[in-house]
C-alpha positions in Angstrom: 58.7 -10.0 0.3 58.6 -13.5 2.4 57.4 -16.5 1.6 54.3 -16.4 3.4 53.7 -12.9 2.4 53.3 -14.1 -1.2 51.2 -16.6 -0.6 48.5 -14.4 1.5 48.8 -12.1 -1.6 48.1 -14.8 -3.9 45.0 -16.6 -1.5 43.5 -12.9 -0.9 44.0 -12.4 -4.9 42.0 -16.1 -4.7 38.9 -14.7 -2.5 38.6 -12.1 -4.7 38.2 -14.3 -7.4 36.1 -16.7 -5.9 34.0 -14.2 -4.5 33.5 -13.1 -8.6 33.0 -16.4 -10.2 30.2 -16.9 -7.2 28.4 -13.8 -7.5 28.6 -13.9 -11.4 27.8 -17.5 -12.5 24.7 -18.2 -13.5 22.4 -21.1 -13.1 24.0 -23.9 -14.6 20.0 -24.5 -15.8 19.5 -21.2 -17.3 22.5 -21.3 -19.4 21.7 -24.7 -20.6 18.1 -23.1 -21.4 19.9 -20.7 -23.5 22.9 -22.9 -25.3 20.4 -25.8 -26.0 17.1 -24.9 -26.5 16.3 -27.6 -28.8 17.3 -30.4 -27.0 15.0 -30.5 -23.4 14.9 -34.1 -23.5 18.6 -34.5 -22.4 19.2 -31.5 -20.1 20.8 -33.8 -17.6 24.0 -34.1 -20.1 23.6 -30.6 -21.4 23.5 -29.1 -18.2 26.3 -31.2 -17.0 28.2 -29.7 -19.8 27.2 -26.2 -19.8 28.5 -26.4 -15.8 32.3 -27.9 -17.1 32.3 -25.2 -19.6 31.3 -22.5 -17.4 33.4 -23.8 -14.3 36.8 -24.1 -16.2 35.3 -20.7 -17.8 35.7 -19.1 -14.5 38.8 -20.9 -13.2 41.1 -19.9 -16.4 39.8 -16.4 -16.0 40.9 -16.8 -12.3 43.9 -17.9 -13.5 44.8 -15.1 -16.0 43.5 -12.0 -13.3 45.6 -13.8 -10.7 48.6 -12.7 -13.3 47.5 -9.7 -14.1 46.9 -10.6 -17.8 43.3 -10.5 -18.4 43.3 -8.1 -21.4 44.4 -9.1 -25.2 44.5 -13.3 -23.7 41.0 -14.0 -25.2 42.6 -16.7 -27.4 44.8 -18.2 -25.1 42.1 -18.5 -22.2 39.9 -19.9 -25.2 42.4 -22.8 -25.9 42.6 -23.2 -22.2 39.3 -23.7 -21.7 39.1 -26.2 -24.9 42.0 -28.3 -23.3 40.4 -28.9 -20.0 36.2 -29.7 -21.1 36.2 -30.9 -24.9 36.6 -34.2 -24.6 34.3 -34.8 -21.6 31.7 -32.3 -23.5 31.9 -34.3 -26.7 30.8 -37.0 -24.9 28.1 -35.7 -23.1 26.7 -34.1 -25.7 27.0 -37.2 -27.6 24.7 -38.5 -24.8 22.2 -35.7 -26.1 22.7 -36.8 -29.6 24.1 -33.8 -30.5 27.4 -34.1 -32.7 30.3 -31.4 -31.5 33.4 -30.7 -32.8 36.1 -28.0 -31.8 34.6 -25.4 -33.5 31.2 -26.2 -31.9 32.3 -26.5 -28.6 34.5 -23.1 -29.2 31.0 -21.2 -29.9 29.5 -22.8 -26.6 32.6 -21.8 -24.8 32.3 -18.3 -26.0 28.2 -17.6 -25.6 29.0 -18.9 -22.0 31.9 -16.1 -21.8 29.1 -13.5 -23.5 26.5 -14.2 -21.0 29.0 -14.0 -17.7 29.8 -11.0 -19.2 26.6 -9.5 -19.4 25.7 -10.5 -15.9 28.3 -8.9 -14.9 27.7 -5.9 -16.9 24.1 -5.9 -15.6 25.4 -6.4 -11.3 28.1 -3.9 -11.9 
């Protein structure tokens, strides 16, 4: 396989991912709705959040079905996930005066993964 054959394998295995993570994502206001119900008043900085989470989300899971891995990974795409939105989360949600650490921003990380996968349940 050439060079440029692999890498029109890899962007069509990218437009098929894309075209996923855009049919499937939700309102970024809808899921904040449903992670933070309680806190209305700052829904600029929860929403900001729950659209970090659920983008890296969908880019690690783009990631791990571009190499074929999806199934068994939930822990590794979890940490992924962690490594690339806790610290800006913490400090948005901060902004909300709502106090986060890993484990809290673990359980966000996973309801987001819960609802995408019952959207997609629901489309499919």
């Amino acid at each position: 396989m050439s060079f440029i054959s692999v890498l029109e394998a890899i962007g069509k295995g990218f437009e098929k991912g894309l075209k996923w993570a855009v049919t499937y994502a939700i309102p970024v206001e809808r899921l904040a709705a449903l992670l933070f119900p309680s806190a209305a008043p700052a829904a600029n900085e929860l929403a900001d959040a729950a659209t970090l989470i659920q983008n890296a989300v969908l880019l690690v899971e783009q990631k791990y079905a571009a190499s074929g891995v999806q199934s068994g990974t939930g822990a590794q795409k979890l940490a992924e996930v962690l490594v690339l939105t806790e610290q800006a989360v913490t400090a948005l949600l901060a902004k909300a005066n709502i106090t986060a650490d890993t484990g809290y921003i673990a359980n966000i990380v996973s309801a987001v993964v819960a609802i995408l996968n019952v959207q997609t349940a629901a489309k499919a």
